[in-house]
C-alpha positions in Angstrom: 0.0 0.0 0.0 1.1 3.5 -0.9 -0.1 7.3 -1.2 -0.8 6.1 -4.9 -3.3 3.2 -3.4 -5.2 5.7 -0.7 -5.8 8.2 -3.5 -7.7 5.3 -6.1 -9.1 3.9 -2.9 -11.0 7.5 -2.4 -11.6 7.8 -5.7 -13.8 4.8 -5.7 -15.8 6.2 -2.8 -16.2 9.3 -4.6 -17.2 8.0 -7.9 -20.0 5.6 -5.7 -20.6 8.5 -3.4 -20.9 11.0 -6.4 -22.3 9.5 -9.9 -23.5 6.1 -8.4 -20.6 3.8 -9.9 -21.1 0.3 -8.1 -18.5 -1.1 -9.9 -16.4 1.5 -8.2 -18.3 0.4 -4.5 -17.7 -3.3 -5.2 -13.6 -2.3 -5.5 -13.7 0.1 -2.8 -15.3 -2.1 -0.3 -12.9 -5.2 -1.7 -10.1 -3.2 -0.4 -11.1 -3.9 3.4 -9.9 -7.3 5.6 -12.5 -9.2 6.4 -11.7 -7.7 10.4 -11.9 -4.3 9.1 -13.0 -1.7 11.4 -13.6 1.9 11.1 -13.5 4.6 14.1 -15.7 7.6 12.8 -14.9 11.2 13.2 -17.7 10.8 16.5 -16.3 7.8 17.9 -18.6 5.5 16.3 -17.0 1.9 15.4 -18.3 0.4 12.3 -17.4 -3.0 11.6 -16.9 -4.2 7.5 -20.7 -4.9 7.3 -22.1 -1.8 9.0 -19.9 -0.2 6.7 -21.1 -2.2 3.5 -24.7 -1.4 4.9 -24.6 2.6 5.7 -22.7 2.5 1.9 -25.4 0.5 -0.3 -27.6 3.2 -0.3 -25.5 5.8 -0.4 -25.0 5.9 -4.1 -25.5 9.6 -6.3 -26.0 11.0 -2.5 -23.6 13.6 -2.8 -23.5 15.2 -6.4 -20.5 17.4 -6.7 -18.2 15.8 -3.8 -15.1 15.4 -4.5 -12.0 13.6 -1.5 -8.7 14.8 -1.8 -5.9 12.7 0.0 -3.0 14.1 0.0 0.4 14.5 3.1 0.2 10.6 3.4 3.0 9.4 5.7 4.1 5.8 6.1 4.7 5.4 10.0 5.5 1.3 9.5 4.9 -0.1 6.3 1.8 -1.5 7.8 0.6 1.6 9.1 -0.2 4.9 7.3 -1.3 8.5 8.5 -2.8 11.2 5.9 -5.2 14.1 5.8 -8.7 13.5 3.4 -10.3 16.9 2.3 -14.4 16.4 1.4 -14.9 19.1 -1.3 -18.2 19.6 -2.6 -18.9 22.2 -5.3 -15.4 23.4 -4.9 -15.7 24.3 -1.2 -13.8 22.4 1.8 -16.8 20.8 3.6 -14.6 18.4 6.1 -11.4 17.8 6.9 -9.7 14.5 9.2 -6.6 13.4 9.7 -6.8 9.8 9.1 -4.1 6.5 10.3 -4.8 3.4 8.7 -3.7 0.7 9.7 -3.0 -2.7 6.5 -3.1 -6.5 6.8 -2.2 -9.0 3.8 -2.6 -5.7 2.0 -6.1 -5.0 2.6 -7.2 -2.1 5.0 -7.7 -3.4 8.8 -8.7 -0.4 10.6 -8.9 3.4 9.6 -9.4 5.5 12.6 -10.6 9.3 11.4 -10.1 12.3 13.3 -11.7 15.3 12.4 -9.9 18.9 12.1 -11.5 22.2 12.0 
């Protein structure tokens, strides 16, 4: 995994998120471990299922978004820190710094933390 990797990987949420591209869902979601687990910006844990639930009907919900990924830092090599910008009609509409953490080079856990 790499900068290269996150960036694609955000891409496919965005093109799911934005135009409604499940092929684009079906690759993003295939790049989480079966143990996955996410930590929200509000402390929430979602598990790979949850996640795979809240993102099914989420397609075309968000018309204009676009995620920017960019001052990704490789702490380990399994282990990766990096700041996601949500930009929706050209305006900055969230920002986190985000650690992920890989296993057998699929995502294990992402813990977001939101910065104002």
């Amino acid at each position: 995994m790499n900068g290269d990797f996150l960036v694609r990987h955000h891409d496919q949420l965005t093109a799911w998120l934005k135009d409604g591209n499940a092929e684009s869902l079906d690759a993003f979601l295939g790049a989480h471990h079966d143990a996955f687990a996410l930590v929200t910006t509000d402390g929430a844990i979602l598990d790979l299922k949850t996640l795979r639930e809240a993102l099914r009907g989420a397609g075309r919900s968000q018309p204009g978004l676009s995620i920017e990924v960019d001052e990704v830092t490789s702490v380990t090599p399994e282990v990766f820190r990096f700041v996601e910008r949500h930009v929706v009609d050209g305006s900055v509409v969230g920002v986190r710094v985000v650690t992920a953490v890989v296993a057998d080079g699929l995502l294990l856990s992402v813990q977001e933390t939101a910065r104002q």
